[in-house]
C-alpha positions as CSV (number, residue, x, y, z in Angstrom):
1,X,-3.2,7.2,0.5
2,X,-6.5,6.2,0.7
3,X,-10.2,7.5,0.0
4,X,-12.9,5.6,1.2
5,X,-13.9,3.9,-2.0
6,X,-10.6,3.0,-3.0
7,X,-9.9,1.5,0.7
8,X,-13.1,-0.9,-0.2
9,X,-11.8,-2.3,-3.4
10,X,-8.7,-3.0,-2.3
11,X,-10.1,-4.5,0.9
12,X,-12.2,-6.7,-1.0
13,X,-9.6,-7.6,-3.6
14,X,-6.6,-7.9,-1.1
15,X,-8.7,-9.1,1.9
16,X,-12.1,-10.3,0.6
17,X,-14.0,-8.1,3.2
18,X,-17.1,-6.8,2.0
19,X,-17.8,-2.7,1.4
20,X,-20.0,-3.6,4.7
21,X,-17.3,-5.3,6.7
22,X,-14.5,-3.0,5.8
23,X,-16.1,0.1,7.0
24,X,-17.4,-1.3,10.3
25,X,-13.7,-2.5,10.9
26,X,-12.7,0.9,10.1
27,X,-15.2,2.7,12.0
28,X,-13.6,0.2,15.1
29,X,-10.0,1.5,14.2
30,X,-11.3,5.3,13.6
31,X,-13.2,5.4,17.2
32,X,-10.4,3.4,19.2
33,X,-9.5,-0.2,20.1
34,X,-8.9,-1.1,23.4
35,X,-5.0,-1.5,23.9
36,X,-4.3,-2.6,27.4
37,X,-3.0,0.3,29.2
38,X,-3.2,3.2,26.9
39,X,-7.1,2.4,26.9
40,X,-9.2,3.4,23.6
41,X,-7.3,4.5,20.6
42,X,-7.6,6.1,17.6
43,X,-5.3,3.9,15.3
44,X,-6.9,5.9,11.8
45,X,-8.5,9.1,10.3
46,X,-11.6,9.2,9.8
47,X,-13.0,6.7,6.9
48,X,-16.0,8.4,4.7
49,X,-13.5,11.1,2.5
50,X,-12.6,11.4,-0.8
51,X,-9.8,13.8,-0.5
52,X,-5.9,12.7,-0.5
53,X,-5.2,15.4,1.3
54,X,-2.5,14.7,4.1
55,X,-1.5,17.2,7.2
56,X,1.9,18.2,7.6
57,X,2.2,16.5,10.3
58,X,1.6,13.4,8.6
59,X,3.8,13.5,5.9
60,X,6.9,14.8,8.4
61,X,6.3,11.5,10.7
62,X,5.9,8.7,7.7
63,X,8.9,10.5,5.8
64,X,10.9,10.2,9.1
65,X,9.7,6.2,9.2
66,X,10.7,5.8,5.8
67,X,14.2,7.3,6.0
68,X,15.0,5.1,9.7
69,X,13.1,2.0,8.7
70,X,13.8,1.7,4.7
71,X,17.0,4.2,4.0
72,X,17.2,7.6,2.5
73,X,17.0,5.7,-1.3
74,X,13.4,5.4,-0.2
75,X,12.6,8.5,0.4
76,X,11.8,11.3,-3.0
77,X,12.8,14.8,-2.2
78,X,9.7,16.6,-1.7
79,X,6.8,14.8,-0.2
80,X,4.5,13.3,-3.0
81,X,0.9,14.9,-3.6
82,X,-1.9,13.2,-5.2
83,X,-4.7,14.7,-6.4
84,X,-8.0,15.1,-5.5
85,X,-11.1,14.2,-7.3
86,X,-12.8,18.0,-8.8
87,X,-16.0,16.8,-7.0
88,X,-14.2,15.8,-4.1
89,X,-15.6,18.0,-0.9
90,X,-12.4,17.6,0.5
91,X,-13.8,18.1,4.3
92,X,-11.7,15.4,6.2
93,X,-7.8,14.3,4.7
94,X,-7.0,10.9,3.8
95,X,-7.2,7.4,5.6
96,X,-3.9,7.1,7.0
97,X,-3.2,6.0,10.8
98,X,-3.0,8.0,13.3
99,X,0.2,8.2,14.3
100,X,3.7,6.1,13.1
101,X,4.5,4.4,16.3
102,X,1.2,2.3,16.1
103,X,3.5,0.1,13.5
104,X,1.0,-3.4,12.0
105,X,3.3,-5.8,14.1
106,X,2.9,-4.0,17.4
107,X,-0.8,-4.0,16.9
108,X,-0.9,-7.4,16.7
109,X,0.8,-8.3,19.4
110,X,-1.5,-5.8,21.0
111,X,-4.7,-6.9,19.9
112,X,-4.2,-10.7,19.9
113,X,-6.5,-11.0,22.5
114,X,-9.1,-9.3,20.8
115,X,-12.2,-11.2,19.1
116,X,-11.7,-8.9,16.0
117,X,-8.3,-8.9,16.0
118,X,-6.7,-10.5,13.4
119,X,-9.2,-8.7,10.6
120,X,-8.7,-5.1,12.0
121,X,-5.0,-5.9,11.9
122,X,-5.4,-7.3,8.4
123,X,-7.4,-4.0,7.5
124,X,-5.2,-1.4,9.4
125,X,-2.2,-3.0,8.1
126,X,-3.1,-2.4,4.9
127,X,-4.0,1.1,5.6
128,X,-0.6,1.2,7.2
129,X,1.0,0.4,3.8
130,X,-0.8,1.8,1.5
131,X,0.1,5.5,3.2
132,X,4.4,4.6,3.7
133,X,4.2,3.3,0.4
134,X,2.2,6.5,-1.4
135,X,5.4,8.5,0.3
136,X,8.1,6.4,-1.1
137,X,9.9,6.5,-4.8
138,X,8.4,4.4,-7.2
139,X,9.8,0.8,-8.1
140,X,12.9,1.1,-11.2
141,X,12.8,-2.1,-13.6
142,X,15.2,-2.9,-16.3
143,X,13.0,-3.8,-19.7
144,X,14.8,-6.1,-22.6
145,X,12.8,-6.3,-25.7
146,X,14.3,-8.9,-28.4
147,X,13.0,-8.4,-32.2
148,X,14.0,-11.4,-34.5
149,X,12.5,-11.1,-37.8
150,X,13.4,-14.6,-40.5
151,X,11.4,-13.6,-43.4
152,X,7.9,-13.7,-42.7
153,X,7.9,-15.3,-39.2
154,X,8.8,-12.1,-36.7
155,X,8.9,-12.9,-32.9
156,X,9.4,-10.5,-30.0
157,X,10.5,-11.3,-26.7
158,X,10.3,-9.2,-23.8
159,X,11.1,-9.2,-20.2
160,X,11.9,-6.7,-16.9
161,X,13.7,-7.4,-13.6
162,X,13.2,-4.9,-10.7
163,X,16.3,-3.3,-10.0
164,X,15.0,-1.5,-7.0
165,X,11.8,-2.0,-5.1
166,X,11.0,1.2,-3.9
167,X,7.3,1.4,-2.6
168,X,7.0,-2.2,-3.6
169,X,9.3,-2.9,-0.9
170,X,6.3,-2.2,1.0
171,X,2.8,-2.6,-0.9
172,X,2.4,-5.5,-3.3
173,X,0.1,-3.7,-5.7
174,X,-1.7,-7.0,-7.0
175,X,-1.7,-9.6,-4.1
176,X,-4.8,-11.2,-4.8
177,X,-5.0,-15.1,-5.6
178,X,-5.2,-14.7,-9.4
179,X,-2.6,-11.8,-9.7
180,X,-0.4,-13.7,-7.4
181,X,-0.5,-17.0,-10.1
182,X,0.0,-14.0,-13.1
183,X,3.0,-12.9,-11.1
184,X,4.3,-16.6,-10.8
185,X,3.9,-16.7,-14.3
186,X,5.8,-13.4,-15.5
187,X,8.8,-14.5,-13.2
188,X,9.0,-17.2,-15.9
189,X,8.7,-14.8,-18.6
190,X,12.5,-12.9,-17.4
191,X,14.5,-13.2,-20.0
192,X,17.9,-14.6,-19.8
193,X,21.2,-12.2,-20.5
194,X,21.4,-12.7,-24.5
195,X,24.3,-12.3,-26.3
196,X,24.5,-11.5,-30.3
């Protein structure tokens, strides 16, 4: 899940929202958005900590998510734990949202009235994945590494294809512009079943 300075870099990678804009959309989503009839609410934790510390609570509620919305695969036995920085004061838990049912496309709809709209969904969604991805299994690949060696001319040749997406099924680690174009390029890099 998220600490505060990690939520900025990845805003402004993933989003290009300043450290500035970031945490006033955050401190909008931490003291409540207007949502029609349920009034102000609350969507996140608070936004200044440095611990990755989650409540029980928490982890019980996005480990149910995960098992209805993604499949037991999804789901590793015990609830992960990251760990906290040794200077970390550890005062307030993670950024994560408040509660599960709050889901980024029912937001939306919610706030699509809303002059701010679109960037708090932008920011609270990725919130929103960054916290059901840090409780799913990580992503499997299958590597192939090819050595050909003619003398003094040696050439190596390797490639990976996913064979299951875990948390990637939910948070693309590197989605900006440029890691998007490195991606396109890597597909391209697969190599093809090789026979001897």
């Amino acid at each position: 899940p998220f600490i505060t300075s990690k939520l900025q870099q990845d805003a402004a990678r993933k989003l290009r929202f300043s450290a500035k804009r970031t945490m006033a959309l955050a401190q909008r989503l931490y003291e409540g958005v207007e949502l029609g009839a349920e009034g102000p609410t609350g969507l996140i934790t608070y936004m200044r900590t440095d611990s990755t510390r989650v409540s029980d609570d928490a982890l019980t509620a996005v480990r149910e998510h995960i098992g209805a919305t993604y499949g037991p695969e999804f789901l590793p036995e015990q609830p992960n734990a990251y760990k906290t920085g040794k200077r970390a004061q550890d005062a307030h838990e993670a950024i994560r949202p408040t509660t599960m049912e709050w889901t980024p496309e029912r937001l939306k709809e919610a706030l699509a009235e809303h002059p701010e709209g679109n960037e708090l969904v932008k920011l609270y969604t990725l919130i929103w994945q960054r916290f059901v991805a840090s409780q799913m299994v990580p992503a499997v690949y299958d590597q192939t590494t090819v050595d050909i060696d003619r003398g003094r001319a040696q050439l190596r040749a390797t490639g990976q294809v996913m064979k299951f997406a875990g948390y990637t099924r939910v948070y693309e680690v590197a989605e900006t512009d440029d890691a998007k174009a490195e991606a396109a390029e890597q597909a391209d890099k697969l190599l093809p079943p090789l026979s001897v």
